[in-house]
C-alpha positions in Angstrom: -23.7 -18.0 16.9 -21.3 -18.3 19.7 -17.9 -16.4 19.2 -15.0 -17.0 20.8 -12.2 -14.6 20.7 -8.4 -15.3 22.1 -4.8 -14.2 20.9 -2.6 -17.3 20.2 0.8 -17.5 21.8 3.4 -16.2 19.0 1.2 -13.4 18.7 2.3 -9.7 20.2 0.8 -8.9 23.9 -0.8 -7.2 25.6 -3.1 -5.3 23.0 -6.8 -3.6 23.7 -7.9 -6.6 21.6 -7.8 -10.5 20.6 -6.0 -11.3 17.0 -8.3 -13.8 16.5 -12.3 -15.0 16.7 -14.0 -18.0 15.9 -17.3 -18.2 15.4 -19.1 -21.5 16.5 -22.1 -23.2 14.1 -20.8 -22.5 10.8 -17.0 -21.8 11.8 -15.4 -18.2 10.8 -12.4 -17.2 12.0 -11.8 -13.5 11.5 -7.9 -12.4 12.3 -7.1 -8.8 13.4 -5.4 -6.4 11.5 -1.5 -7.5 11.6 1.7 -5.3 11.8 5.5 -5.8 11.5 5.9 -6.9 14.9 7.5 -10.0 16.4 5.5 -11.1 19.5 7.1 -9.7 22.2 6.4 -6.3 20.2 9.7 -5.6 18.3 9.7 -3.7 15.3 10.3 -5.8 12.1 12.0 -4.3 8.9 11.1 -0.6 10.1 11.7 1.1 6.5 11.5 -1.6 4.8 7.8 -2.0 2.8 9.0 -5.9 1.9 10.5 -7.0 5.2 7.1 -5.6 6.9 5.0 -7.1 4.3 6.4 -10.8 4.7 6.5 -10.2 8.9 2.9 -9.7 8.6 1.7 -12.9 6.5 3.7 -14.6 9.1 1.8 -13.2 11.7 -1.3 -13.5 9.7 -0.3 -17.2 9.4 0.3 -17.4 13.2 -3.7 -16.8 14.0 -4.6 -18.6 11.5 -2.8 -21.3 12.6 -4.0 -20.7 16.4 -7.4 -21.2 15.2 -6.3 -24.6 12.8 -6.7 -22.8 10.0 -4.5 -22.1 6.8 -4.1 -19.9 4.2 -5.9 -22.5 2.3 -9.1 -21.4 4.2 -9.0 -18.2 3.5 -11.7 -16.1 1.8 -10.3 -12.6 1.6 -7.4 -10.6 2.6 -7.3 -6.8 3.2 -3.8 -5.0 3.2 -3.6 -1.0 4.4 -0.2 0.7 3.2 0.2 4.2 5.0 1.8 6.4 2.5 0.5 4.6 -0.7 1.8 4.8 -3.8 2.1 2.8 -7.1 5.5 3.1 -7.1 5.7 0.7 -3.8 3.8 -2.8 -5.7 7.7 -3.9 -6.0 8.7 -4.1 -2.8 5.0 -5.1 -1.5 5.2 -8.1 -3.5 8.6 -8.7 -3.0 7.4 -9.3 0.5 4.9 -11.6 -0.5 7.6 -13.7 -1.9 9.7 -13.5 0.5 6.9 -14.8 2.7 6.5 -17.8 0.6 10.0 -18.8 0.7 9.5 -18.9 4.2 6.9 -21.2 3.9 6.5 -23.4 1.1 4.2 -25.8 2.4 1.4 -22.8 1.1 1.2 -19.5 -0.5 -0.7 -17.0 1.2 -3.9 -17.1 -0.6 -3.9 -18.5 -3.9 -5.6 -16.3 -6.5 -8.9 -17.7 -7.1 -11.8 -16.7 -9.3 -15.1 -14.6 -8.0 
């Protein structure tokens, strides 16, 4: 299987590594690990668990988009929260929603049955 790998534009530069890669046969498209940063590399929300959680979907949404792909298409979805605690599930989904306002044409992955 041929991959192709490539950062769409709206996505932070220069990084040791392409957001996004498609494989060609059977497509996959695999996006790197996202962080509260706009494209140009400013901070988003710094502090703020929600704000960073909703810049990332966007992001997320970016590559996914770069690669003519939705949220729609998505299989699984990974989050990593340094510092961890129970106590933060408020604000992270908070930032969830506030990524959906953002955009309602689709939520970032819909719950689905295994």
């Amino acid at each position: 299987m041929a991959v192709r790998h490539f950062t769409p534009a709206g996505m932070l530069r220069p990084t040791p590594y392409h957001h996004v890669s498609v494989g060609t046969g059977t497509t996959q498209v695999h996006v790197s690990g996202q962080v509260a940063r706009q494209a140009d590399g400013t901070p988003v929300a710094p502090g703020d668990l929600a704000g960073q959680v909703a810049q990332v979907l966007r992001n997320t949404a970016v590559g996914l988009a770069g690669a003519g792909a939705s949220f729609a298409d998505v299989v699984r979805l990974t989050f990593y929260v340094t510092q961890w605690s129970p106590e933060k599930i408020g604000d992270f989904m908070a930032g969830w929603r506030r990524s959906r306002r953002r955009s309602a044409s689709e939520s970032p992955c819909r719950p689905r049955p295994l």
